[in-house]
C-alpha positions as CSV (number, residue, x, y, z in Angstrom):
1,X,170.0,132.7,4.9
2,X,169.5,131.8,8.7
3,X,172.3,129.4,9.4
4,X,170.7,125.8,11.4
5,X,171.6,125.1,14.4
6,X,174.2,122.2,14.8
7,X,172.0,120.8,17.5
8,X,169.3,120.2,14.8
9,X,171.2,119.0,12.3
10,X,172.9,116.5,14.1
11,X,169.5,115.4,15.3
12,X,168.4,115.1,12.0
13,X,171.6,113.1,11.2
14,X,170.4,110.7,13.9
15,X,167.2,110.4,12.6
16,X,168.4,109.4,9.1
17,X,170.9,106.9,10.5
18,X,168.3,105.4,12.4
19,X,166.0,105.2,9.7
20,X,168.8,103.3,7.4
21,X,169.5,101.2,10.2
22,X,165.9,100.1,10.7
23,X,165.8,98.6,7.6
24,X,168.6,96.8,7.6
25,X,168.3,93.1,8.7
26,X,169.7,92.3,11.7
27,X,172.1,89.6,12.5
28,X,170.4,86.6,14.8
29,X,171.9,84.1,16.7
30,X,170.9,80.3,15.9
31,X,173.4,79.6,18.9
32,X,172.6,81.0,22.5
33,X,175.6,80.0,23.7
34,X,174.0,78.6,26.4
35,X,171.9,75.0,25.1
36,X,171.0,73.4,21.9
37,X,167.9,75.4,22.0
38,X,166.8,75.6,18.3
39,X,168.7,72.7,17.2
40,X,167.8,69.1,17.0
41,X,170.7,66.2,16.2
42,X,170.4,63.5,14.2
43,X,173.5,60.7,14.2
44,X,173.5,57.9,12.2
45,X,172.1,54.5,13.8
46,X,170.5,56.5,16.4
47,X,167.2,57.9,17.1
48,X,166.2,61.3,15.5
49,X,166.8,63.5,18.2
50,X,169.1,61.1,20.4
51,X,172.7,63.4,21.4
52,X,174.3,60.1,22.0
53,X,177.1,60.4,24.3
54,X,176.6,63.5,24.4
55,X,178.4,64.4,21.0
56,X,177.0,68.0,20.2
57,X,177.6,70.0,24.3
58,X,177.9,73.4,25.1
59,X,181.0,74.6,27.7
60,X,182.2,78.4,28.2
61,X,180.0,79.2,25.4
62,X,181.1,77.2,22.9
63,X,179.0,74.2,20.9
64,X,181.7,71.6,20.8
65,X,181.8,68.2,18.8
66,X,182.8,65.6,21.5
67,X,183.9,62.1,21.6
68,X,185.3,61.1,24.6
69,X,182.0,59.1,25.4
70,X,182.5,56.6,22.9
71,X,184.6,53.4,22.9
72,X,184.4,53.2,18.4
73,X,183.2,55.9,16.0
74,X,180.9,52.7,13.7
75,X,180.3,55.2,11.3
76,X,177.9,57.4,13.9
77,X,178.1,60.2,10.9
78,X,176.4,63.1,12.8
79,X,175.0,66.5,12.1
80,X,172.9,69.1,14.6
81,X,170.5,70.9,12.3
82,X,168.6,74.2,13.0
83,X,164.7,73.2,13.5
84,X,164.0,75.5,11.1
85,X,164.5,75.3,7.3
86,X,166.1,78.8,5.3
87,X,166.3,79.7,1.5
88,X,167.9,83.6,1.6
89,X,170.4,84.2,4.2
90,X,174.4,84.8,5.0
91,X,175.4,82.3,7.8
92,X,178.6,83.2,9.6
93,X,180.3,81.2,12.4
94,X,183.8,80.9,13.6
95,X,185.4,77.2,13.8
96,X,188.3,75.2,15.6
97,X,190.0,72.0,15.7
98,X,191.0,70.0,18.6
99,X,191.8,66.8,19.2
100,X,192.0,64.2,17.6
101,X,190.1,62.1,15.2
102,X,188.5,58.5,16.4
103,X,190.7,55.5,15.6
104,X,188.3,53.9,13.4
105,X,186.6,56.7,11.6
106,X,188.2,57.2,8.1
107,X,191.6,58.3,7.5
108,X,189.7,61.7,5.3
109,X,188.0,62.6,8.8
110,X,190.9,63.8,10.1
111,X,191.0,67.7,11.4
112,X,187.8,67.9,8.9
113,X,184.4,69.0,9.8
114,X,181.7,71.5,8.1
115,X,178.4,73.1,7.8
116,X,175.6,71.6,5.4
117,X,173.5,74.1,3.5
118,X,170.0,73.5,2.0
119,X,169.8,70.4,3.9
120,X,167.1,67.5,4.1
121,X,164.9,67.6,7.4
122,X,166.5,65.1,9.7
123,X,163.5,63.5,10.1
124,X,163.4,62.2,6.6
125,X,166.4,60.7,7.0
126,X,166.8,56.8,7.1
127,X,167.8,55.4,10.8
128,X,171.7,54.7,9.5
129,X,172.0,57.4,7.0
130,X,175.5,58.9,7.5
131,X,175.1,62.6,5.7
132,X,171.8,64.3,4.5
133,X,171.0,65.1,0.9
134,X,172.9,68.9,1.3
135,X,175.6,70.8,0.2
136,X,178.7,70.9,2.3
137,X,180.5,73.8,3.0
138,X,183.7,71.8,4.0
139,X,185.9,72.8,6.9
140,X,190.0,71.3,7.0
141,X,193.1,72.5,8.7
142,X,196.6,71.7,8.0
143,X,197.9,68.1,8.5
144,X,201.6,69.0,7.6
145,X,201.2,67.4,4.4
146,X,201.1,70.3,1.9
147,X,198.0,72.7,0.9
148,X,194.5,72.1,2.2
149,X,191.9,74.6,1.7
150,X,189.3,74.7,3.1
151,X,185.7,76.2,2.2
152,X,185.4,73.4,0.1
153,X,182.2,72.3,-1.6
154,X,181.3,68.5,-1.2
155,X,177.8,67.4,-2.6
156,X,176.5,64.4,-0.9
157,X,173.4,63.2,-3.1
158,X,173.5,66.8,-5.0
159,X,175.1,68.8,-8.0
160,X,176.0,72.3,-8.9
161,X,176.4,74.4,-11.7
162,X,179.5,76.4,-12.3
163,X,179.8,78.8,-15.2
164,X,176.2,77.2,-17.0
165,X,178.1,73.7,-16.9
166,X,176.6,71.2,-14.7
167,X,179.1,70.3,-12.0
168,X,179.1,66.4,-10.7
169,X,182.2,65.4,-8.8
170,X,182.0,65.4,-5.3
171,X,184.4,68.0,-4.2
172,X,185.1,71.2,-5.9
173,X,188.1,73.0,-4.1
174,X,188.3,76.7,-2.9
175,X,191.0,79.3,-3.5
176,X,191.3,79.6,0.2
177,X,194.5,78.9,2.0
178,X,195.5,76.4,4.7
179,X,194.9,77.6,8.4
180,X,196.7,75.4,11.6
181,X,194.1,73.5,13.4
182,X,193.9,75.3,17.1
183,X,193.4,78.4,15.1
184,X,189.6,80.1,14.7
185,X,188.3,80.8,11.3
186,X,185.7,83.0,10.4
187,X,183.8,81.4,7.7
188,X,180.3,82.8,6.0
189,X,178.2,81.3,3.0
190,X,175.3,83.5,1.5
191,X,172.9,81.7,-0.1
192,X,170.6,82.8,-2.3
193,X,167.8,80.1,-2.6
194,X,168.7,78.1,-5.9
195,X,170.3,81.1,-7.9
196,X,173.9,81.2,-6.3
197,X,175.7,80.2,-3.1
198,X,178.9,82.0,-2.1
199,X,181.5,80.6,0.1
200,X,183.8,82.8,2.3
201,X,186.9,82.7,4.7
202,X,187.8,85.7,7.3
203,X,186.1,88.0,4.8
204,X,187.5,87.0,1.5
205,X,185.5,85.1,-1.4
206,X,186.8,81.4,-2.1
207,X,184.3,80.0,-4.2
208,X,181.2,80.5,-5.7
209,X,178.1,78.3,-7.7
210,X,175.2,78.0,-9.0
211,X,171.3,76.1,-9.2
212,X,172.2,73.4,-6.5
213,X,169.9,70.4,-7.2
214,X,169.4,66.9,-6.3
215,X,171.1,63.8,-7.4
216,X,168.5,61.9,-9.7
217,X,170.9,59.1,-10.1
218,X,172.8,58.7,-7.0
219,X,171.1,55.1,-5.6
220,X,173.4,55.4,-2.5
221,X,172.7,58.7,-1.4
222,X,169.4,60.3,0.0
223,X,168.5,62.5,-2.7
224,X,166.6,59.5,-4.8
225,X,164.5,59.3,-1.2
226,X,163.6,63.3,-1.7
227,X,162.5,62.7,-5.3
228,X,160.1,59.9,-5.0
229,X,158.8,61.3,-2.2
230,X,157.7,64.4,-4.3
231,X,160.8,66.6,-3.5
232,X,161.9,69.6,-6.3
233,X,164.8,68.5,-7.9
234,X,165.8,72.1,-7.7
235,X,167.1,73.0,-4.5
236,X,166.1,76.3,-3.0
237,X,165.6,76.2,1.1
238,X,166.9,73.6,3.5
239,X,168.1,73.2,6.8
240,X,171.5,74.0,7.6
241,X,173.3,71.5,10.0
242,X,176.9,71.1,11.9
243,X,179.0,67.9,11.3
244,X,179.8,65.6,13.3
245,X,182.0,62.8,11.7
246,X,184.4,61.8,14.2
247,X,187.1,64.8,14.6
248,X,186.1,66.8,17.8
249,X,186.0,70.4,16.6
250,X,184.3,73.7,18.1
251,X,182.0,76.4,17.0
252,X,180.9,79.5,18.0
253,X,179.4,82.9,17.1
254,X,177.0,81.5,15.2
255,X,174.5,84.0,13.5
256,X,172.4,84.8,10.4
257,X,171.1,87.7,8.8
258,X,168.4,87.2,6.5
259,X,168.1,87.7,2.7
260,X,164.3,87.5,2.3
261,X,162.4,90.6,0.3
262,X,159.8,92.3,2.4
């Protein structure tokens, strides 16, 4: 047998690593590092669209959560949400602390922040809605008070299932461990429409569930707005969106790599 030449076989492993590589989906920033390009803000008892006092900036190429242009918080609840809407993705993004919380914001504000999955278009919300119909993917650091996980779920105006049981409180805790508040965090959530939605922290799983869905009976919360308006109680796609709720906190490396069949 006439032995090949390393030359060609390494060309051919090229080729075939290429090939694999090609089909893989890519990771894509929804942060420039640069702007707010691709995002649009909305903050409660403001204008859709309105960055009042300048909340959400960019500096050194980080997207940081500001308040040193207001005098009071008034329940401003905001959130920065990417213009377009996703179902099948893993997001990954790396957060921070700093700071500290506004005066008159509420005491479970403090050194708490996070990213809302599946979220309501911000221009369906209502001019002084404080959090959109979404499921949170909760970000807390250590207050010196004992354990506080984060990658938490919260559920404003929605419910989960967990195990084929419906879940309805409004926080379901993670396994993952309490992290100091300067210190980045690497967090990523795949989602995976309205099948399953897994949380994770520098790599490891903390918590995982099922069929997200709107709150039918939640009067309070925007999910009865989504309903009569037509919307699937079934939650599948949404916008995904940074809080803002009156603890200045950072965020960068912000990507996503799709999940979508070809």
């Amino acid at each position: 047998m006439i032995p090949t030449p390393r030359f060609v076989v390494a060309a051919l492993v090229c080729l075939l690593t290429a090939a694999v590589s090609a089909e893989e989906p890519k990771w894509v920033p929804l942060f420039n590092g640069k702007d707010l390009s691709g995002w649009t803000p909305k903050i409660a008892k403001r204008p859709l669209g309105e960055n009042f006092a300048n909340t959400f900036r960019v500096e050194d190429g980080i997207l940081k959560v500001s308040y040193d242009g207001y005098t009071k918080f008034d329940e401003q609840f905001g959130h920065l949400f990417t213009n377009l809407a996703y179902s099948h993705y893993i997001l990954r993004l790396e957060y921070r602390f700093t700071g500290t919380m506004m005066a008159d914001a509420p005491k479970y504000v403090n050194l708490n922040s996070g990213v809302m999955l599946h979220a309501q278009p911000p221009q369906s919300m209502r001019f002084d809605q404080g959090f959109p119909a979404s499921l949170e993917m909760q970000f807390l650091a250590d207050e010196g008070k004992g354990p506080r996980s984060t990658a938490n779920l919260c559920t404003p105006g929605t419910h989960v299932e967990m195990g084929g049981q419906l879940v309805t409180k409004h926080i379901v805790k993670s396994s993952a461990p309490t992290f100091p508040a300067e210190e980045w965090v690497r967090a990523e959530v795949e989602v995976r429409g309205n099948d399953e939605i897994i949380h994770r922290i520098n790599g490891v799983e903390v918590l995982r569930y099922q069929r997200p869905q709107l709150d039918p009976t939640n009067n309070n919360a925007p999910a009865t707005d989504q309903i009569e308006l037509g919307g699937n109680l079934m939650l599948g796609y949404g916008h995904i969106a940074l809080q803002a709720e009156g603890q200045p906190v950072w965020f960068r490396k912000i990507e996503l790599r799709s999940l979508e069949k070809k």
